[in-house]
N, C-alpha and C positions, 0 to 999 in steps of 0.2 A: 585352913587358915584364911583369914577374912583382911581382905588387903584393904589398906584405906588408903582415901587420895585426899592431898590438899587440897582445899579452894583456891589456892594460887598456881597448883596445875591444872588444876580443869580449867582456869581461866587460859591460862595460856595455852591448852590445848584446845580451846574454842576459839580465841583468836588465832591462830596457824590456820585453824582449819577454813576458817573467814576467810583467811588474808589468801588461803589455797585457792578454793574456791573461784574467790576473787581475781586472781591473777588466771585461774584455768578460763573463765569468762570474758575478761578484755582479751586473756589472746586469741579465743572463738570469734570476737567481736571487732577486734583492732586489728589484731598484728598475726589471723592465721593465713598462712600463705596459698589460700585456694578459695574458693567461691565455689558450691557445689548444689545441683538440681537434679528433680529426677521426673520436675515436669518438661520434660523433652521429648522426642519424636523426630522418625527420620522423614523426612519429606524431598521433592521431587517437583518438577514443571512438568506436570503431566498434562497429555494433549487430549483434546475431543475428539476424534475421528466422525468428520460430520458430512455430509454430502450439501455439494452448492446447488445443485438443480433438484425439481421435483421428479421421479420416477421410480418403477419397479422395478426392484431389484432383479437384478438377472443370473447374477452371481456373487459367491461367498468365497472368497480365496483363501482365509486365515483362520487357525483355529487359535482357540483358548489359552495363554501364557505361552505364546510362542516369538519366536524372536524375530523380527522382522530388521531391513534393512532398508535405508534413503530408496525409494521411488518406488517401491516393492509393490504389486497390485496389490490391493488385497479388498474391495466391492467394485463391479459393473454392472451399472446402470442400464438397461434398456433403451439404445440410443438410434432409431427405429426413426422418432421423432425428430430430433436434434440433426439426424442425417438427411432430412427431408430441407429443415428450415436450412443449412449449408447449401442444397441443392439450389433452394429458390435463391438463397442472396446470391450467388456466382453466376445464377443465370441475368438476374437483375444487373450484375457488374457486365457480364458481357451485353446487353442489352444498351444500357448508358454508352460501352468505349462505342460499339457501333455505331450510335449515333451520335457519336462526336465526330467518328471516321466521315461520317458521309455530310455532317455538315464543314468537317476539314475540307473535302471535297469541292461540296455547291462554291465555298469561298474563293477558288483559285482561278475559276473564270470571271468573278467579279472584278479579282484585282488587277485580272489581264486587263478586263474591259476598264479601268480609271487608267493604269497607266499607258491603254492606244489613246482613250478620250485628247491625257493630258496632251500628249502629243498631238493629237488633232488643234486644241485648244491653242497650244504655242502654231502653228501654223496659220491655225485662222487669224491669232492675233496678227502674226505677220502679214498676210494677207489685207488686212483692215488697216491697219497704220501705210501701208504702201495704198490703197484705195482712197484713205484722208490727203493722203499727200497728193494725189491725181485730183481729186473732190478741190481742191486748195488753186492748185494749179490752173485749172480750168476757171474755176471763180473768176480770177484775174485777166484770164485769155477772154472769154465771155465779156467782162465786165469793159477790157481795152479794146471788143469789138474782135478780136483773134479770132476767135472760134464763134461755130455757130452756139445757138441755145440747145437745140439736140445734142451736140457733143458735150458739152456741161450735162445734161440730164442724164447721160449715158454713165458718166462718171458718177455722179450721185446715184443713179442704182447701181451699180457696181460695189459704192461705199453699203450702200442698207443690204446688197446680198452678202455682203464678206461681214457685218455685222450680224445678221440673220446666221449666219454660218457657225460663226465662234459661240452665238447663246445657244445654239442649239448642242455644240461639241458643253458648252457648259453643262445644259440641262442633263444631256447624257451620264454624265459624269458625277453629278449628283446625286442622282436615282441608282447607278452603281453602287458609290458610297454608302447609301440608305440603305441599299439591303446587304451590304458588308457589314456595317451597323448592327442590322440586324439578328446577319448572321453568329458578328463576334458574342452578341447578346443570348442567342442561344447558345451557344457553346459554353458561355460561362455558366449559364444556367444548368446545362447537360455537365458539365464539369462540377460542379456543387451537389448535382446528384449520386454522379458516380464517387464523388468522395465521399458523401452519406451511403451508398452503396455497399464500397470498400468496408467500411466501417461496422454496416449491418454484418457484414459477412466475417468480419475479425470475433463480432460479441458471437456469432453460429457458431465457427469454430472454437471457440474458449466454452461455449457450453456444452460443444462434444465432447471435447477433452475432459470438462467436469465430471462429466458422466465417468470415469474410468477415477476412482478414488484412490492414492498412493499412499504409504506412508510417506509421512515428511522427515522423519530422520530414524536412524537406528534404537532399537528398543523395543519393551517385549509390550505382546500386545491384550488385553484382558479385560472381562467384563462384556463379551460380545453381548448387544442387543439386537441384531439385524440377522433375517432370515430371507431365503432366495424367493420370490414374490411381492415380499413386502414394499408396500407405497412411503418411501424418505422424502423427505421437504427437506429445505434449507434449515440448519439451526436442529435438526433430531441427533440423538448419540447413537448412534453405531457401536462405540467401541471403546476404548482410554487405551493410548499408550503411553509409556513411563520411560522413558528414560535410559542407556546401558548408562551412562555416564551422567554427572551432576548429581547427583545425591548429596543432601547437604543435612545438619540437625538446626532444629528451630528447639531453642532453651529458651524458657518463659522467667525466668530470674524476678527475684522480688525487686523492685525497688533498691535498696536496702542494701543489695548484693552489688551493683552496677557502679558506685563510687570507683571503686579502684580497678574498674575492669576497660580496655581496651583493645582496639583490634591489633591481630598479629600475635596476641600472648597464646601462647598453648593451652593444649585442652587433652585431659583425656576422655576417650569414650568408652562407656561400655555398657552394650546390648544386650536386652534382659533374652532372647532368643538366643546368645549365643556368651553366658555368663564366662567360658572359657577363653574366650576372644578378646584380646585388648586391642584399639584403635587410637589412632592417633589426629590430634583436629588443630585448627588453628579459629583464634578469633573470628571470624570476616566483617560484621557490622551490627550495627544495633537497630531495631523498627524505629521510626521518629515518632513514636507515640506509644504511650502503653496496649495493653490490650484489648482492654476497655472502651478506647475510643473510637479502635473499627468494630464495636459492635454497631447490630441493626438501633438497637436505644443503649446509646450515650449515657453514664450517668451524668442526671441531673442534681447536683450539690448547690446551689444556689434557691431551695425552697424547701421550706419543712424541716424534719429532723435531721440531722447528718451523725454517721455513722461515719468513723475514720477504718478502711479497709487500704490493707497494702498491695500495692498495685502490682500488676508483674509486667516486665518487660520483653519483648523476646529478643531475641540475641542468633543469629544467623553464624554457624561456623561449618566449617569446611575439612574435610579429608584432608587428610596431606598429602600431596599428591604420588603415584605412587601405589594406594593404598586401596588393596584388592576389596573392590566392595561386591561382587557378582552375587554374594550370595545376601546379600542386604535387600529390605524394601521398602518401599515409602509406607510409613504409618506404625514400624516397629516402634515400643517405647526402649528408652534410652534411659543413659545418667552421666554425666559430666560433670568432670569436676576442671574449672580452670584454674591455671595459677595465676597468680596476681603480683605474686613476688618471687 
């Protein structure tokens, strides 16, 4: 039996199915309560493991995805050299204090000999001011016929020997000063070295200690480059370690998607390695620029044709804390979905 449909229900059953349609769209669009991507990835601040000094390896302490801890050895340097260059700065520093010590030294009979001078000096003056006064006196005895002319004369050298006296305790005193002078002048100078000195010998020891490569914090360690012989420079990779903790997902989100999204809103994750695993994340922050614009070439939209492409953003979220990631690694892909409402 041959069913037959109105035209006034197949209209109405293509409008519903519109209007369906329609309404399953804006709520995709509008009003669905998650934002979800599956360009993600877990990432990590992983470190270089680099040697600061140039030399041959002398040792290999670390093997391949192993877990190391803060100050752990794990490469030395052959430091043969660096123990040589230590030698000579500490000799250079004891070389400078000594000859600070011994012009400390020359300086303490100098300053004997200004302070007998000065002493000499107040005496002669007195000695001279009492011979002016005699010199004075006899003027007048002489002059009112008192005294002879020899006894005046006698008086006046007495004044030019107590004068002769005191420039000489001067001159002494002087020539002291002058190589006090001198000496404090070397000494600042021998004191500018040995502070260059100190200094060379602070850069010897930090270049020894370079020699001796640590980890710098806890985490596993992988990707070894370095082998016991090999010649390292400053800036070569040795090694990568990663992190036990900080593991975060970088989600690339369209454009499109990032209107209603903010930090602090939930997130779920889940790991295409571990599809049976559910995680738990939280917003953290958004890049200040799409992705685009930390490439090495920038697009340029200001010449030529333009092609309208949706941009993606990434989006930085975080574990909750809490949340056992040991068996996670930087570079799994992901999928997140956040809520939004």
């Amino acid at each position: 039996m041959r069913l037959s449909v109105s035209p006034r229900t197949l209209l109405v059953f293509l409008v519903s199915t519109i209007v369906a349609v329609s309404g399953i769209g804006y709520w995709y669009k509008a009003i669905r309560p998650f934002e979800t991507t599956d360009n993600t990835y877990l990432k990590a601040h992983i470190s270089l493991i680099s040697p600061k000094e140039t030399g041959y390896v002398k040792e290999v302490l670390f093997e391949d995805n192993r877990k190391v801890m803060p100050g752990d050895l794990l490469v030395v340097i052959d430091d043969h050299d660096f123990r040589a260059k230590v030698a000579q700065a500490e000799a250079q520093v004891s070389i400078e204090t000594a000859r600070i010590q011994t012009l400390e030294t020359e300086k303490r009979p100098q300053e004997a000999k200004i302070r007998q001078e000065k002493a000499n000096i107040a005496v002669a003056q007195a000695d001279l001011e009492r011979a002016a006064k005699d010199l004075k006196r006899f003027d007048h005895l002489a002059a009112d016929g008192a005294v002879s002319a020899q006894t005046r004369d006698v008086a006046e050298a007495a004044y030019k020997q107590a004068a002769a006296q005191r420039e000489k305790y001067r001159s002494s005193r002087q020539e002291a000063e002058s190589r006090l002078a001198a000496l404090e002048a070397q000494i600042d100078e021998s004191r500018a070295r040995l502070q260059a000195a100190r200094a060379a010998l602070d850069l010897a020891r930090i270049d020894l200690a370079n020699t001796r490569i640590t980890a710098p914090f806890a985490g596993i360690i992988g990707n070894r480059s370095v082998q016991v012989g090999q010649l390292v420079k400053p800036g070569s990779v040795l090694a990568y370690l990663i992190p036990l903790d900080g593991l975060f997902v970088e989600a690339n989100f369209k454009e499109t998607q990032i209107g209603q999204m903010q930090a602090g809103q939930p997130v779920d994750i889940r790991i295409d390695a571990y599809p049976d695993s559910r995680f738990e994340g939280i917003v953290d922050s958004f890049a200040p620029a799409s992705g685009s614009e930390f490439s090495l070439l920038p697009p340029e939209n200001a010449t030529g044709n333009f092609t309208k492409i949706v941009r993606r953003v990434p989006v930085k979220i975080l574990f909750r804390p809490g949340t056992d990631v040991s068996r996670l690694r930087p570079g799994l892909s992901t999928v997140v979905k956040v809520k939004v409402r």
